[in-house]
C-alpha positions as CSV (number, residue, x, y, z in Angstrom):
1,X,67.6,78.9,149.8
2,X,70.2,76.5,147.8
3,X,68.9,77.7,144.6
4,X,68.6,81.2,145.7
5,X,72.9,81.0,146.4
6,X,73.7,79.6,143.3
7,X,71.7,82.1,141.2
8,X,73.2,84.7,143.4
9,X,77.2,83.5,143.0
10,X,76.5,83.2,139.3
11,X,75.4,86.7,138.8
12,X,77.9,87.7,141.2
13,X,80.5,85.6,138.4
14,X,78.3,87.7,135.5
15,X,78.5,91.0,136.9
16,X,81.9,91.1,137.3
17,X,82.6,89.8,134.1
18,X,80.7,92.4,132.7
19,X,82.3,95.2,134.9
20,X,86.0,93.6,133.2
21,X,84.7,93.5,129.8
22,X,83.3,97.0,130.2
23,X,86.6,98.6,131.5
24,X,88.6,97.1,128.7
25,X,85.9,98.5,125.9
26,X,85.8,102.0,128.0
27,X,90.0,101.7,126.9
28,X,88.6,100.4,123.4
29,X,86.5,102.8,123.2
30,X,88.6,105.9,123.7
31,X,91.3,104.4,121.2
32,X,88.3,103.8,118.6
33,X,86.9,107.6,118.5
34,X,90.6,109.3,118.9
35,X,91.7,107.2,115.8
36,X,88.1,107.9,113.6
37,X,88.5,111.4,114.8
38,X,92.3,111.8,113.7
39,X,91.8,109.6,110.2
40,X,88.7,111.7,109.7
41,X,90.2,115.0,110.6
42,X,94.1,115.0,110.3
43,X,94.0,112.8,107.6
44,X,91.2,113.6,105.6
45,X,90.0,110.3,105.1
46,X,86.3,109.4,104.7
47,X,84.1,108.5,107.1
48,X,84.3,104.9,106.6
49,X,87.4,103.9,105.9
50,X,88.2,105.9,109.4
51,X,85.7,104.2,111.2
52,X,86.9,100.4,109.9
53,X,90.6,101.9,110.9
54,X,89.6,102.7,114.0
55,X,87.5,99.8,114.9
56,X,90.5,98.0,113.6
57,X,93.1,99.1,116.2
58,X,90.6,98.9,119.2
59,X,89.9,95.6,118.1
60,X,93.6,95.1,119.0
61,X,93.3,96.5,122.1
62,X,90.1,94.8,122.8
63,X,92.3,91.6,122.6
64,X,94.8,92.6,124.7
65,X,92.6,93.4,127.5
66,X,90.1,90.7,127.2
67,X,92.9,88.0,126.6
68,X,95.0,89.4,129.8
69,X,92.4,90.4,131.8
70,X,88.5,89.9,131.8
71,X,89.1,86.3,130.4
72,X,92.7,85.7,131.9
73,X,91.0,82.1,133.4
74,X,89.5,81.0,130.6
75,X,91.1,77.8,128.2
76,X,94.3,78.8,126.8
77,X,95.1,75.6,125.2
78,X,93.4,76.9,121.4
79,X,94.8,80.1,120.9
80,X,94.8,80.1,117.3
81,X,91.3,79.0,117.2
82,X,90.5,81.7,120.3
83,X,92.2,84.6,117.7
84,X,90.3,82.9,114.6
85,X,86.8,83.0,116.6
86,X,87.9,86.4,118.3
87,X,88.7,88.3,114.9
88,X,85.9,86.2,113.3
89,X,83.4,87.5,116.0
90,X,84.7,91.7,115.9
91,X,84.8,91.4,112.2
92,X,81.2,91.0,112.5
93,X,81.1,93.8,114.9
94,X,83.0,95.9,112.4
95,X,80.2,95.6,110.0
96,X,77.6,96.5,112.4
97,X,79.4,99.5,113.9
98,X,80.4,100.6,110.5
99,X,77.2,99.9,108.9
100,X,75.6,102.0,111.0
101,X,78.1,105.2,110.4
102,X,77.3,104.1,106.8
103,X,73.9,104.1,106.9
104,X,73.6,107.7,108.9
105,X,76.3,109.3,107.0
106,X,75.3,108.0,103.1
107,X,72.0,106.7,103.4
108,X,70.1,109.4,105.8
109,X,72.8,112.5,104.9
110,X,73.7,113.1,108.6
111,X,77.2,114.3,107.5
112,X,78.2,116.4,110.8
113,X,81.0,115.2,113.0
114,X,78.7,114.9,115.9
115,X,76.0,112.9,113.7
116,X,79.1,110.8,112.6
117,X,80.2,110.4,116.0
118,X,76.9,109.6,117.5
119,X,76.5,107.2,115.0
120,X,79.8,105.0,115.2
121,X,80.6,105.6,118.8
122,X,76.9,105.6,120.4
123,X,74.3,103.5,118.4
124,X,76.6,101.0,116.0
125,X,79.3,100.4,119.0
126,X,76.5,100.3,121.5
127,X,75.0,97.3,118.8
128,X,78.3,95.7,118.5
129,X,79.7,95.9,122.2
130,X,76.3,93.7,123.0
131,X,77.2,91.2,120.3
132,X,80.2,90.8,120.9
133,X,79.8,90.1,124.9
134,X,77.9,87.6,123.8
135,X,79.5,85.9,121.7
136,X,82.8,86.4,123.2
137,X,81.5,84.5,126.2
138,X,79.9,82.1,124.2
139,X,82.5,81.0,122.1
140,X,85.6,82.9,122.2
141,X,87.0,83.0,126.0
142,X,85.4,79.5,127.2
143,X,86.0,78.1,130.5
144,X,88.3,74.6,130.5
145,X,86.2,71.3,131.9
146,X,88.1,71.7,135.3
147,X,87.4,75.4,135.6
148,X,83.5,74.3,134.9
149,X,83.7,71.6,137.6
150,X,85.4,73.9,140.1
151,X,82.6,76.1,139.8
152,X,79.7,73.8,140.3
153,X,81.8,71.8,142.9
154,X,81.6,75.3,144.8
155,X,78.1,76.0,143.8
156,X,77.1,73.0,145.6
157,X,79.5,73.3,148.9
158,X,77.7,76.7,148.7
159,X,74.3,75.7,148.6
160,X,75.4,72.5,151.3
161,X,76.8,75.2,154.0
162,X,73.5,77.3,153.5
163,X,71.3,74.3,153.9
164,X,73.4,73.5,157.4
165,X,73.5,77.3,158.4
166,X,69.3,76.8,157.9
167,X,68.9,73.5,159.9
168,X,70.8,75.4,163.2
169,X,68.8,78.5,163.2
């Protein structure tokens, strides 16, 4: 049963994570396709250069959110090396979302708004949001030394209490 509560208040831990790091890319989201749609329609520009705009400023946002937010515990002692990672890691992103539009829209001549939509906003952003979750997590938003001890100090009171609660019943 010990093990059983530790697996269960660590995926407790992950699925609220990802339910945090899913609202702020639903925000990211929305200011990623109104800007692509705006460059590419208001401004005339093409696909691509909207798309790395747009991915551009939602990357902002993205930041914003994640910093204040889904990862608001995590280590703030590096935040020039959390910004460096953080760009380092949506830069990569970028590629891939963009890549994708790229390939649809020059490479396979799905030209129409909705290809170029479903392209970016569906399939390349769907791509990217997975990499960068994990690698976000991984390397970007880390937990201090405390916050790691706090956790397994509380993962074993856990599992201690469940072990006592056994032995009465």
């Amino acid at each position: 049963m010990s093990e059983r509560g530790a697996l269960r208040r660590r995926l407790d831990r992950l699925v609220r994570e990802l339910a945090k790091f899913g609202a702020v890319g639903a925000v990211g989201f929305l200011v990623n396709a109104i800007v692509f749609n705006v460059c590419v329609h208001y401004f005339d520009l093409a696909v691509v250069r909207s798309g790395v705009i747009a991915t551009a400023v939602a990357i902002g946002t993205n930041y914003l959110g994640n910093r204040h937010w889904t990862y608001r515990s995590s280590d703030k002692r590096g935040r020039s090396r959390e910004l460096t990672l953080f760009l380092l890691f949506s830069g990569v992103g970028l590629v891939i979302e963009n890549g994708v539009l790229a390939l649809s829209h020059y490479g396979l001549d799905f030209t129409s708004t909705l290809a170029d939509n479903v392209a970016k906003n569906v399939i390349g952003l769907g791509i990217a949001t997975i990499f960068r979750f994990w690698s976000y997590r991984t390397w970007v938003f880390r937990k201090t030394p405390a916050q790691d001890a706090v956790e397994t100090a509380e993962s074993f009171l856990g599992d201690q209490r469940a072990t006592q609660v056994d032995r009465v019943t």
